[in-house]
N, C-alpha and C positions, 0 to 999 in steps of 0.2 A: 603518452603524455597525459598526466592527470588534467582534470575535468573542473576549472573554477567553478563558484556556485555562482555567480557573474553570468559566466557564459552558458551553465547547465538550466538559468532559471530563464534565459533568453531562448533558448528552445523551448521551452516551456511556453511561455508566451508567443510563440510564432505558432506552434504546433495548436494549443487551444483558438487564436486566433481565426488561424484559416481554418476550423473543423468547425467553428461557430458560424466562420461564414456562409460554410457549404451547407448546415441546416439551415438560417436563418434567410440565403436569398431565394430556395423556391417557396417556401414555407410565408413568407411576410405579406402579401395580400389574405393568404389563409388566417393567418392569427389578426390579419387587422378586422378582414369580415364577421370572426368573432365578438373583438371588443366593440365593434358596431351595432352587432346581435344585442349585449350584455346593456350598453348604454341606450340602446333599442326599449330595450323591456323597464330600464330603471330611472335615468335620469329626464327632467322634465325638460320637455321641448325639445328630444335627439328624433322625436318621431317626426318630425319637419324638417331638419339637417337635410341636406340637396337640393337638386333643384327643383322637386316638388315645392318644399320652401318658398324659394323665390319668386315662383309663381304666386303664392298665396302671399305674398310680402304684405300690399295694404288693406288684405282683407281677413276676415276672422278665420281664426287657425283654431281650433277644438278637435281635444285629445279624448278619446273613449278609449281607455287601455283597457282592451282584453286580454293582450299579449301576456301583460305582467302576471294575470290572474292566472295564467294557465302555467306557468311555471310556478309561482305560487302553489298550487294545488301540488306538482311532482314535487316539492323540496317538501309541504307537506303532508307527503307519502311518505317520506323518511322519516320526519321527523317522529312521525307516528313510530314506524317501525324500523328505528335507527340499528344498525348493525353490531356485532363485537365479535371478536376475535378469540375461537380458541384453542386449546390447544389439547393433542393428545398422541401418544406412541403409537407407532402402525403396527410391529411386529415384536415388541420387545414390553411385556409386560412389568422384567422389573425396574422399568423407570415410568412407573404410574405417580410412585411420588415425587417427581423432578417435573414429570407435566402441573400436579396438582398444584405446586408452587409457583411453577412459570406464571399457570394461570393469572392467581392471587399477587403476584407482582406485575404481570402485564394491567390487571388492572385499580392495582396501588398508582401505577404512574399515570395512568390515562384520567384517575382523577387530581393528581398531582399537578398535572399540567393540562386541566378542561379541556380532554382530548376532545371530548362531543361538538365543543364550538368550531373545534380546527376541519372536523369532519362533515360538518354540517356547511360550515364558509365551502370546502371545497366543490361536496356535490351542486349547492348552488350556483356556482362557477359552472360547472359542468353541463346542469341540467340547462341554463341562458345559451350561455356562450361556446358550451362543446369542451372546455378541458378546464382542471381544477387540478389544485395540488397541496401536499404539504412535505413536511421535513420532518426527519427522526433527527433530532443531536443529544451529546449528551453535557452536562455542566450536572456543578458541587450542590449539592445539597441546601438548600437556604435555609433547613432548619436543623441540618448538623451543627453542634458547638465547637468544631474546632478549625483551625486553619485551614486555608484553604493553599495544601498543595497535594505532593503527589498522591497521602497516604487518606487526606479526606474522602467522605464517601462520595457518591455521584448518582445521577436518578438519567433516565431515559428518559429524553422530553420531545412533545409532537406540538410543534409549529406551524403556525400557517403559514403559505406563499400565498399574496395578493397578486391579483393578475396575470396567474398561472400561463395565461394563453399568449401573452407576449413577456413573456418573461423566463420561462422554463423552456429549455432546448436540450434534446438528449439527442443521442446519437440516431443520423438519418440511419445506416444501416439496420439500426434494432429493428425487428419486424414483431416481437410481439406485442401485446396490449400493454401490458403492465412492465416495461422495458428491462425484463430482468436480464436479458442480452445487449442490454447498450455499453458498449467501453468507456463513454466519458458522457458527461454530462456541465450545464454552463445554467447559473440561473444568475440574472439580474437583479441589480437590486437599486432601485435612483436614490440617490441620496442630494443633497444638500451640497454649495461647494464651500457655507464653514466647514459641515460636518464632513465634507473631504480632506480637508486640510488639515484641520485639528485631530479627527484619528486617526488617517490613512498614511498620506504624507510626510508625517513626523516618525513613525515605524517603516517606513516605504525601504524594500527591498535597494531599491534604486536610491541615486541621490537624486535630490530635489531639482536641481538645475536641470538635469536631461528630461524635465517634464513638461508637457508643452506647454507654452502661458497663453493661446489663441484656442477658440474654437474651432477657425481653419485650419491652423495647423493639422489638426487633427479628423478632420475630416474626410481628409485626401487618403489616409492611409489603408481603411478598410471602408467596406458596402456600412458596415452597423455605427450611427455616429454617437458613440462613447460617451462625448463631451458636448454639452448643450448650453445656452445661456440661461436656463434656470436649474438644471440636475447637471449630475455627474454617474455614470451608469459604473458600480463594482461589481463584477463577475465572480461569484461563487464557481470556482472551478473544480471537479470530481474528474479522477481519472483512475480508471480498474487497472491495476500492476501481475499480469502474471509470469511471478517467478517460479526457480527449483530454487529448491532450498533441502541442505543438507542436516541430516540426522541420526543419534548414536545412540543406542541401545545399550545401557550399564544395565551388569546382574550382581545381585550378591547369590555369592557361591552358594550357603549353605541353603537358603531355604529357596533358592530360582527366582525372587522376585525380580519386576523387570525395572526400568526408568529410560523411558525417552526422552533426548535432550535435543530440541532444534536449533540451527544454528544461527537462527533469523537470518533476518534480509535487510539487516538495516545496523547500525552502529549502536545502537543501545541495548536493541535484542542480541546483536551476538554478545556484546559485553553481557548478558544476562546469561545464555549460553554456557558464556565462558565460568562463570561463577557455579550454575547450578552443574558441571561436569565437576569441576575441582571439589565441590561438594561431597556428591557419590562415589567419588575417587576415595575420599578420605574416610570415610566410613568403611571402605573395602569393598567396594562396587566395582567391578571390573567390565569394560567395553567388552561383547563380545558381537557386536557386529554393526553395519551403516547402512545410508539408505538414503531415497533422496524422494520428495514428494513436490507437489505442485501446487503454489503458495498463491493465493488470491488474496490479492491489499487493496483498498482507494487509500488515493491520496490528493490530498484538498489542498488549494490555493484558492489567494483573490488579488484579482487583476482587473485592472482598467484598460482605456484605448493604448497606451505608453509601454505600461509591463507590468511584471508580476509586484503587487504588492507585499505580500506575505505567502509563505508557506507554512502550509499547518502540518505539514507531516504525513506520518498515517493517519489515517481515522480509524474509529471502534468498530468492527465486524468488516466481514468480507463482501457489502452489497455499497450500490452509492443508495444512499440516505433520501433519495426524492421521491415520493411515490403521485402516481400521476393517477388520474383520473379523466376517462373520456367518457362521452356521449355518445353520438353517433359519429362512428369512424370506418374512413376504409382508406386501403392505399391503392392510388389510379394514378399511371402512369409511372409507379413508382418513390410518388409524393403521398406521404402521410394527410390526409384531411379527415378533418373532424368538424362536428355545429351540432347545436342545442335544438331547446323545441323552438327558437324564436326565429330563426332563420326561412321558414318555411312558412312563416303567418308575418313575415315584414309586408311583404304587398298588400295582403287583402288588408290588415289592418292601416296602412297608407290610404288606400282605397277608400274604406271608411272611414276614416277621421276628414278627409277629400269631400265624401259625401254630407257628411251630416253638418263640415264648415258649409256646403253651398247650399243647402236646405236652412241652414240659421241664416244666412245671410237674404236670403230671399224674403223670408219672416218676420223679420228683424227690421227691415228696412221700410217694408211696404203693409204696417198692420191694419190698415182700413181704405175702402176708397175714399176717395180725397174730389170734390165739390172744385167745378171752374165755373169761376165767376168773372162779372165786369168791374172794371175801376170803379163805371158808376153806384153798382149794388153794394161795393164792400167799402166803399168813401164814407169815413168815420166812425166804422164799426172794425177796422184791421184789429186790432188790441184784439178786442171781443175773441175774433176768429182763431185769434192764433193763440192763445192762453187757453184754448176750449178742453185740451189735453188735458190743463191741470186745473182749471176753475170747475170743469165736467159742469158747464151750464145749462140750465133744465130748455133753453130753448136760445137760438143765434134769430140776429135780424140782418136785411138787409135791404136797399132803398128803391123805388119801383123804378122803372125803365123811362126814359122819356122820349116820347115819338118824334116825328117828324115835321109833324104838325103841333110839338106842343103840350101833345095830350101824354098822360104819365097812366102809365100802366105796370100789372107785377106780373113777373115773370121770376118763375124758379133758374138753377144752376143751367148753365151754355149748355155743360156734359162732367163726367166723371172718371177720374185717373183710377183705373180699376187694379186690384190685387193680382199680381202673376199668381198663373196656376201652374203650380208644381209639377215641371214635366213627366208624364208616365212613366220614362225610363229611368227617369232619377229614382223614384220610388221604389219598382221593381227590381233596382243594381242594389239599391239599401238592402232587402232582403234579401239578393243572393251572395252578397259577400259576407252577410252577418252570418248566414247557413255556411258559407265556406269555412271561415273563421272556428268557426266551431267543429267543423271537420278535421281542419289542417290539428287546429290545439287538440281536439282529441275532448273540448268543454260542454261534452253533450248534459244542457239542464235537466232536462228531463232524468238525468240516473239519477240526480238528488232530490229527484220527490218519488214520496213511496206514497204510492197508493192505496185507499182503503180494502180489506181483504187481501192484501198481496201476502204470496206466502216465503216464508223464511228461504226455501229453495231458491224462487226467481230473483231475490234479491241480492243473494248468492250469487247468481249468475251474474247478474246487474256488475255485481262491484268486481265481481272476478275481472270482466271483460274493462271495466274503467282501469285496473290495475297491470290489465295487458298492453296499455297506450303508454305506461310508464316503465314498464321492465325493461325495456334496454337501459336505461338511467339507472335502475337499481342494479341490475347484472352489472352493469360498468363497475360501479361501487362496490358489487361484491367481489369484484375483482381486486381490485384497490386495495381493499382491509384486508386481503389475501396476500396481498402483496408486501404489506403494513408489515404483517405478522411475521414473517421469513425474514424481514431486514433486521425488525425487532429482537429475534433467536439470534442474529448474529450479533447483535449489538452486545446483548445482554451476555453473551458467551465473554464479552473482552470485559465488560464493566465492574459484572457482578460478582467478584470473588472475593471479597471480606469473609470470613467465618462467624457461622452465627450471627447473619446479621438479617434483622427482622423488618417484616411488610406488612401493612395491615389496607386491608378495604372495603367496600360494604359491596355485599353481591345485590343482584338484580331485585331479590325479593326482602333489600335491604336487614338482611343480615351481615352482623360485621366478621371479619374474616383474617385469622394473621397467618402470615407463614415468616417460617426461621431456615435461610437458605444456607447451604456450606456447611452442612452438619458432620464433626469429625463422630465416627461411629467405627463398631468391629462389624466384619461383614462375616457372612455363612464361614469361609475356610478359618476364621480366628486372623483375617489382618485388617488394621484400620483405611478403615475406607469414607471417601468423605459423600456423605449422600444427600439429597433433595442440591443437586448443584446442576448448573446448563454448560452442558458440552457440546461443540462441532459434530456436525456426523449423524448425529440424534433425525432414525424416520418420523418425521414431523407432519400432523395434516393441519391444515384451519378450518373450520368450522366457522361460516359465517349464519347465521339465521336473525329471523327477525327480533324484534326490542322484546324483554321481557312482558313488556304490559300484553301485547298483542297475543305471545305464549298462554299466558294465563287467561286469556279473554275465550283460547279456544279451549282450555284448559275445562273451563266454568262449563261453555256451554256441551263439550264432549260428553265429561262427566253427569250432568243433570240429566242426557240420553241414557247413561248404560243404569244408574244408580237403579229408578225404579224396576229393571229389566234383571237384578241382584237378588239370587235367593239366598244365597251363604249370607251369615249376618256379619261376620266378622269380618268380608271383603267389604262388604257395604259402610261395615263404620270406617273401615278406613278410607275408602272413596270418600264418604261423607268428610273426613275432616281435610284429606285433600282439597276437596270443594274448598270447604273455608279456609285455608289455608291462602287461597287465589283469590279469595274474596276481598273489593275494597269496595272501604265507607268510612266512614264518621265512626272509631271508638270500634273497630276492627282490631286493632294492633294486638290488643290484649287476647282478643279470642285466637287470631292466628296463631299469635305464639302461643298459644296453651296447643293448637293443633300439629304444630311443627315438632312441640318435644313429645307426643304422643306419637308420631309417626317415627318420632327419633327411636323410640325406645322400642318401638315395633319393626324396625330395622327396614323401612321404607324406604326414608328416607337417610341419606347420607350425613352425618354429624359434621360440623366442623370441628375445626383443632379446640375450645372452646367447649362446645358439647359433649365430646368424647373425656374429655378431663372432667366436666362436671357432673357427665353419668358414671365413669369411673368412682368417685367421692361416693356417688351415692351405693353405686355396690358395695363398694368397700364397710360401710357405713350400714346398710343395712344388713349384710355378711355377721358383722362386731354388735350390734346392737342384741341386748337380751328380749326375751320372747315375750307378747304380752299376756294379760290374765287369761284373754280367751283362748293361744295356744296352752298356756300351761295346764287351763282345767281340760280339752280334748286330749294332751296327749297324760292326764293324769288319770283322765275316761279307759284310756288305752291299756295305761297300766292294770288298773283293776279290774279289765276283763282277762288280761293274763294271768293274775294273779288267783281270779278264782279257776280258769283251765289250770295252772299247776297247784291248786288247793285238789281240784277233782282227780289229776294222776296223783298225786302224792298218797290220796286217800285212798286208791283203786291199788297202789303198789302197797299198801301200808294193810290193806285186806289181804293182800296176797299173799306176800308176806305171815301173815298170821296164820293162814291156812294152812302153807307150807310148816311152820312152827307146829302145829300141831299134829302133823303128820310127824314130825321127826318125833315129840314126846310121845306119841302111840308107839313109837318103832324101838326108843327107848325103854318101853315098860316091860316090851315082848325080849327082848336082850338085855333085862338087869346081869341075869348070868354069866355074860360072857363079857368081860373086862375091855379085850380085844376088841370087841363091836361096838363096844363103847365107846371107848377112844376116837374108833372113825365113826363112827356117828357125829359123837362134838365137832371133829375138826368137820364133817359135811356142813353143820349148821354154823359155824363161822365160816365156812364158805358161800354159804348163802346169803346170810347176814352182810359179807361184802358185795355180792352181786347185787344185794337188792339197793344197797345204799349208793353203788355206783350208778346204777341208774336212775337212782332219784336224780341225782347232782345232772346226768347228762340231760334229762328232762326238762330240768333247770337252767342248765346252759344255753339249750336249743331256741327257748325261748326267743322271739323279735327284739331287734332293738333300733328305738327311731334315733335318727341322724338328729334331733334337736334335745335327746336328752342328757347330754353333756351340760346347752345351757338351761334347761330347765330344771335341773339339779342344782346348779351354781344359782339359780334364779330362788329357787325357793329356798336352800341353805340360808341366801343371804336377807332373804323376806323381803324382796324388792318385788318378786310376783308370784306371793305365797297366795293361795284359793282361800280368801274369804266372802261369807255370805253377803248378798248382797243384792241388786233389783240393775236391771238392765234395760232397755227400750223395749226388748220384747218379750223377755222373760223373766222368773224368778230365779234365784237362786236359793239354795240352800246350805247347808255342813252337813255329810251324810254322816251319821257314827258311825262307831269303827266296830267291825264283824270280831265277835268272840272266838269264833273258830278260826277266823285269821289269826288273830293272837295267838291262838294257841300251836298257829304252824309256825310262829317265829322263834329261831332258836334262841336261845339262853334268853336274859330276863329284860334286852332291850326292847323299848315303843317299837309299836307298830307302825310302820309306814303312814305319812299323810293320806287322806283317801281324796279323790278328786270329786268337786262340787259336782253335784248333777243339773240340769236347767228343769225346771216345774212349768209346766204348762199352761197360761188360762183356760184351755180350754180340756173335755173331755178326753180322758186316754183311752179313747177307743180302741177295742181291740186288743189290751195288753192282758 
């Protein structure tokens, strides 16, 4: 018997129910001790709440917040050295460029949606109160121009959760930190009961009438009360779905490719399914075999004390979307507990604000001793004495005594109401709870004064160890963005599939940065393959380290050590401009980036998409560009030092030559007689006559030839960078004339060759 959605969404509701109640009843003194911590450290007059309080009811109540100060200082510690997320392949190099993009869109969105404040709200949460959180969801585009349905684009956005510690419940069983083992998950959310009415209730799964209209009513039915007389609590509900799920493998015959088709787990995916088989069917794709894998979904509702309100479905990737953040945590007894730094300095600081109300009050009350008088001494002077506080009268009177007899005499004050003295052990508890205080928070003053002569090492030490009172806070959080990053790859596996669709964002050392993901491309074997895109499966690490400022800070001072310790000149310059590169101030911008494209083109540094295109132009550009005057007169130098080496063999073969000639006419005058030896005589000397001319020509041949004189011939041809004379910064120039004897080695009756300027010296040519 088929399953209404009625009935299948009332299991639903039962089933999230009681699992919220079995985290939320051991768990609920824990999370409230938290929000006690939080309102502890932040809100004015919680540090009196109980019944210390009511003791102090009619007397002065003074707050010395240390507490706050000392969590102040851990948030910032972050804020100094805020975290990021990155990303890169563990064993599969060729998807270096599919990390590189992840990258550059993981932080397109995190500026998208001012991830830093959502991360910064939480570890605050954290570092008070012991646990913090936020949300990964996704939603359209607010500055794409088109409608908004299924085919619009969509951006990955990080949200914060308020009040993470009573409001976020994951699965008791999960036992690790970063709850990547929890099956469900419940976060609250109070709202308003228009704002119940008017969004909830009008969409409500349920009709309206089976909803309860009393607080009681509702009260009775679970430990958590739902329904309040000023909120209404809606339960974000996640629940992890693991199915099988069935799948078919089509090949086309001729060239083996393959196509996997899933056959989802849901009604819209198999309808998808069904279309992308019928597809490669028709193209001539034939099934050649099946399979079945093991399908991990969440799936999201929201629900109140009554029932499920809405169903959303699946949701985008395979993780739930909460990521949690704790402090100090441990599980005893079986119960998850967690607390901040404030949980452990609530007494002493009670204690002290205890002390120092009953030391004001003591002081306050009794600021001078105080003169006992008689009725008769102070009769008609009362005014006088008692305005004295504020007239500060240079002298009081009062009237003399009268005896027994009549006789009047003066007499000073009966006695005097003396000033309490501050008991010893009030003073000495002052000083040992302000020393505890400082213990427990970890606010020793003294690491923030540096002393005269102290050296760069002990100070090193100093802040090392102040940074060792915070690293469980920080570790917690690098847990967290660790955690961030793995939900985020899943996300982004289901969102991001547009083709060609581009990201842009500024890196840490604020350089701007795009990438263009989904890219259809040929791969190595000759088939289209789509690259820089996020796939499931992908070995994935995160890389959490500290904020770029901090990088660079050790950056500077690293550097400024090895530089003078640098004999290579050429490592040193580029250290040096690394330095500046890391360098901030006032009207730096210009020199770093003059330092970044020198390290660019020195191949130090890594180009972006951007650089690599614009150093590309430039090769290209200076590749095509014609040669200027001072190449054309060096390699016209070039020339006519070859020129006169094959003037000196041509004349050395042109002697030899003649030599030989004249041996043959001796040989001819000694055999006029014989006809016969005449004959081969001639044909020897036109045998000669061509040996000697082929080797001119191969001498000739042999000659060098530089790789720029293509355009230096097309340069001078056209007299764009023809050698004329002329005066330079540091030398002369001249027009050398043209050698006669050259002339006369050029065959038939064309000019001779341009000859190249030579440079003139101001000073003596020694030595020539």
């Amino acid at each position: 018997m088929a399953v209404t959605k009625k009935e299948r969404l009332e299991k639903v509701w039962e089933r999230a129910t009681s699992r919220f109640d079995r985290a939320y009843a051991p768990q609920q003194q824990i999370r409230l001790a938290a929000l006690e911590d939080r309102r502890f450290a932040f809100v004015d007059g919680a540090q009196w709440e109980g019944g210390l309080g009511a003791q102090f009811e009619n007397r002065p109540r003074f707050v010395v917040n240390k507490v706050q100060k000392a969590v102040r200082r851990i948030v910032s510690e972050y804020r100094a050295n805020a975290m990021t997320v990155n990303f890169r392949s563990g064993d599969d190099d060729t998807r270096q460029d599919d990390m590189n993009a992840l990258r550059t869109v993981y932080r397109s969105d995190e500026q998208y949606s001012k991830a830093q404040d959502t991360f910064v709200s939480a570890f605050d949460e954290a570092a008070s109160g012991g646990m913090g959180a936020w949300r990964l969801t996704n939603d359209y585009d607010v500055r794409a121009e088109t409608d908004y349905d299924d085919e619009a684009p969509q951006r990955i956005l990080f949200e914060p959760i308020s009040d993470a510690d009573i409001s976020v419940f994951f699965d008791p069983d999960s036992k690790k930190l970063d709850k990547s083992d929890a099956k469900w998950c419940v976060v609250l959310n109070p709202i308003s009961w228009d704002t119940y009415t008017t969004e909830y209730l009008d969409s409500a799964e349920l009709e309206l009438e089976t909803r309860p209209s009393s607080f009681k009513e509702v009260r009775k039915l679970k430990q958590f009360d739902w329904f309040s007389n000023d909120a209404v609590y809606i339960g974000e509900y996640y629940e992890v779905e693991q199915k099988t799920e069935d799948f078919a493998v089509w090949r086309e015959p001729h060239s083996g490719l393959e196509q996997k088709v899933y056959a989802g787990v849901d009604a819209e995916s198999r309808e998808t399914a069904a279309e992308q088989a019928t597809h490669w069917q028709s193209i001539g794709y034939v099934k050649v075999r099946t399979g079945k894998r093991n399908r991990k979904r969440v799936r999201k509702y929201f629900l109140d004390g009554s029932g499920v309100l809405k169903d959303c479905g699946y949701i985008a990737g395979t993780e739930i979307p909460i990521v949690v953040v704790l402090g100090i945590r441990q599980i005893i007894d079986g119960i998850e507990r967690f607390q901040g730094s404030v949980r452990l300095a609530k007494d002493s600081q009670r204690l002290y604000n205890m002390q120092i109300s009953t030391l004001a009050d003591i002081t306050a009350f009794t600021p001078r001793e105080k003169p006992i008088l008689t009725p008769e001494q102070i009769a008609g002077h009362e005014l006088t004495w008692a305005n004295d506080l504020i007239a500060n009268n240079p002298y009081l009177l009062i009237n003399p005594v009268t005896g027994a007899d009549g006789s009047t005499t003066m007499s000073g004050p009966v006695g005097y109401i003396k000033q309490p003295d501050v008991p010893p052990a009030l003073a000495g508890l002052i000083q040992i709870t302000a020393a505890d205080m400082m213990d427990v928070t970890g606010g020793d003053l003294a690491a923030g004064e540096v002393v005269a002569n102290t050296s760069d090492a002990l100070v090193s030490r100093v802040q090392a160890h102040q940074d060792m009172q915070v690293y469980i806070f920080t570790d917690g959080m690098k847990r967290a963005m660790q955690r961030c990053g793995e939900i985020y790859l899943s996300m982004a596996c289901d969102i991001y599939t547009e083709e060609n669709r581009k990201f842009s964002a500024v890196n840490d050392d604020k350089t701007f940065e795009t990438a263009t993901i989904n890219v259809p491309s040929i791969g190595s074997d000759g088939q289209p393959v789509i690259s820089k895109c996020f796939k499931r499966g992908m070995d994935v690490f995160i890389d959490v380290g500290p904020a770029f400022n901090s990088r660079k800070d050790a950056t500077v001072n690293a550097l400024s050590k090895v530089i003078p310790m640098t004999t290579d000149q050429q490592t040193q310059q580029l250290m040096i401009m690394t330095l500046v590169k890391n360098l901030d101030g006032e009207g730096m911008d210009d020199l770093a980036n003059f330092a970044r494209k020198q390290l660019v083109q020195a191949g130090v540094v890594k180009p972006t998409q951007e650089e690599e295109e614009e150093l590309a132009k430039e090769q290209a550009a200076a590749a095509n560009a014609p040669p200027d005057a001072a190449t054309v007169a060096l390699l016209a130098q070039a020339r006519e030092s070859d020129a006169n080496a094959s003037k000196s063999q041509a004349a050395a073969v042109q002697s030899l030559s003649t030599a030989e000639l004249n041996q043959a006419k001796a040989a001819q005058a000694v055999s006029q007689t014989n006809a016969a030896q005449l004959s081969t005589i001639i044909n020897m000397l036109q045998g000669m006559m061509g040996n000697v001319q082929g080797t001119a020509e191969q001498i000739s041949a042999a000659q060098p030839q530089h790789p720029l004189d293509g355009k230096v011939n097309a340069a001078i041809a056209s007299g764009n960078a023809a050698p004329s004379p002329g005066i330079n910064p540091l030398h002369g120039v001249q027009q050398v004339q043209p050698d006669p004897t050259a002339q006369q080695l050029t065959s038939g009756n064309g000019a001779a060759p341009p000859q190249a300027p030579v440079h003139v010296s101001n000073h003596p040519a020694v030595g020539r």
